[in-house]
C-alpha positions in Angstrom: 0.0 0.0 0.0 3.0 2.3 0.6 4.1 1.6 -2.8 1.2 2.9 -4.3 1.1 5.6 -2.1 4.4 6.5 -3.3 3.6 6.4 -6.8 0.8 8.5 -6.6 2.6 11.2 -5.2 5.6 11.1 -7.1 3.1 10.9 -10.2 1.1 14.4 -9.0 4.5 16.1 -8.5 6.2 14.8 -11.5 3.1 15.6 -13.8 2.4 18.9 -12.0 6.3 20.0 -13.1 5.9 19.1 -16.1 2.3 20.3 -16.9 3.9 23.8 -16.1 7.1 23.5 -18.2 4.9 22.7 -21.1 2.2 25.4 -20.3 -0.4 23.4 -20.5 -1.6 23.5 -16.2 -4.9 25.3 -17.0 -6.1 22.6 -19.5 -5.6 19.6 -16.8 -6.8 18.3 -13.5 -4.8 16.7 -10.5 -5.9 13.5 -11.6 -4.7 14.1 -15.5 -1.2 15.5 -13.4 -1.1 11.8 -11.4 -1.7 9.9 -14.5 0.5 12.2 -16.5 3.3 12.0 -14.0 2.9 7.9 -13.5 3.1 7.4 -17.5 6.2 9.7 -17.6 7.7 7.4 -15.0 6.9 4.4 -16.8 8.4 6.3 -19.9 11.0 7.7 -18.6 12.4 4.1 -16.2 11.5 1.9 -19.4 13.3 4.3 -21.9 15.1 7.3 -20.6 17.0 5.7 -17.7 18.7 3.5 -19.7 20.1 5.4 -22.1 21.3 7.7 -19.7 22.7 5.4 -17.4 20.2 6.3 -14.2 18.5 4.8 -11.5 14.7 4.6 -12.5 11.4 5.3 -10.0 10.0 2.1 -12.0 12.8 -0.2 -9.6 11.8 1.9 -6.1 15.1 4.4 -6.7 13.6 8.1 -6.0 16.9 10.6 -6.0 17.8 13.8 -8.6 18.5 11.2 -11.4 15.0 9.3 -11.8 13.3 12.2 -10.8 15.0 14.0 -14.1 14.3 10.9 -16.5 10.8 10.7 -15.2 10.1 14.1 -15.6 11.5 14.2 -19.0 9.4 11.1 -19.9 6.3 13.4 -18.7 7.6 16.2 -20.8 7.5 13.8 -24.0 4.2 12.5 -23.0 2.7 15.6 -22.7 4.7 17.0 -26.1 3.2 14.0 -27.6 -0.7 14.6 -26.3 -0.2 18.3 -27.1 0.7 17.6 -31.0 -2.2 14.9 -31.3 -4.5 17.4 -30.0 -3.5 20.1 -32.8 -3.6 17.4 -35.1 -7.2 17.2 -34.5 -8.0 20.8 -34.2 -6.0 21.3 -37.5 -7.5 18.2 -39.4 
C-alpha cells in the first residue's frame, strides 16, 4: 500500500512540473497531473534511464537522477498529447 502511495505522489509532483514547463496546467486536472506524471515514470524508467545510465522510480530508486528521467518522460508525454490534439483541431 506504501508503494502505491508513493507512486501516486511522485506521479502528482512529477506531472504537476511538467504540466507547467509545457504550459499546459490550465487545461488539466490533478488527476490528468497523477496519471501524466505515473506514465512519464513508466516512460522515462523503461526508456530514458537506460540510455542515460540512471537509477529509475520504476525499480523503487527516488533521488535527482529518476526524478529527471521521469520528468523528462512526462515532458514527452505531454509533447506528444499536445501535437495529437492540434492534429485534431487542425484536421
Amino acid at each position: 500500500m506504501d508503494n502505491i502511495l508513493a507512486w501516486l505522489a511522485a506521479g502528482a509532483v512529477i506531472g504537476w512540473v511538467a504540466s507547467r514547463l509545457m504550459y499546459s496546467e490550465s487545461q488539466q486536472g490533478v488527476v490528468f497531473n497523477i496519471l501524466v506524471g505515473m506514465l512519464g515514470a513508466a516512460v522515462g524508467g523503461w526508456f530514458i534511464s537506460p540510455m542515460l545510465g540512471l537509477a529509475a522510480i520504476n525499480l523503487g530508486v527516488f533521488n535527482v537522477g529518476a526524478f529527471m528521467a521521469s520528468l523528462l518522460g512526462a515532458l514527452v508525454l505531454l509533447a506528444i498529447l499536445k501535437l495529437v490534439h492540434c492534429s485534431m483541431l487542425v484536421g
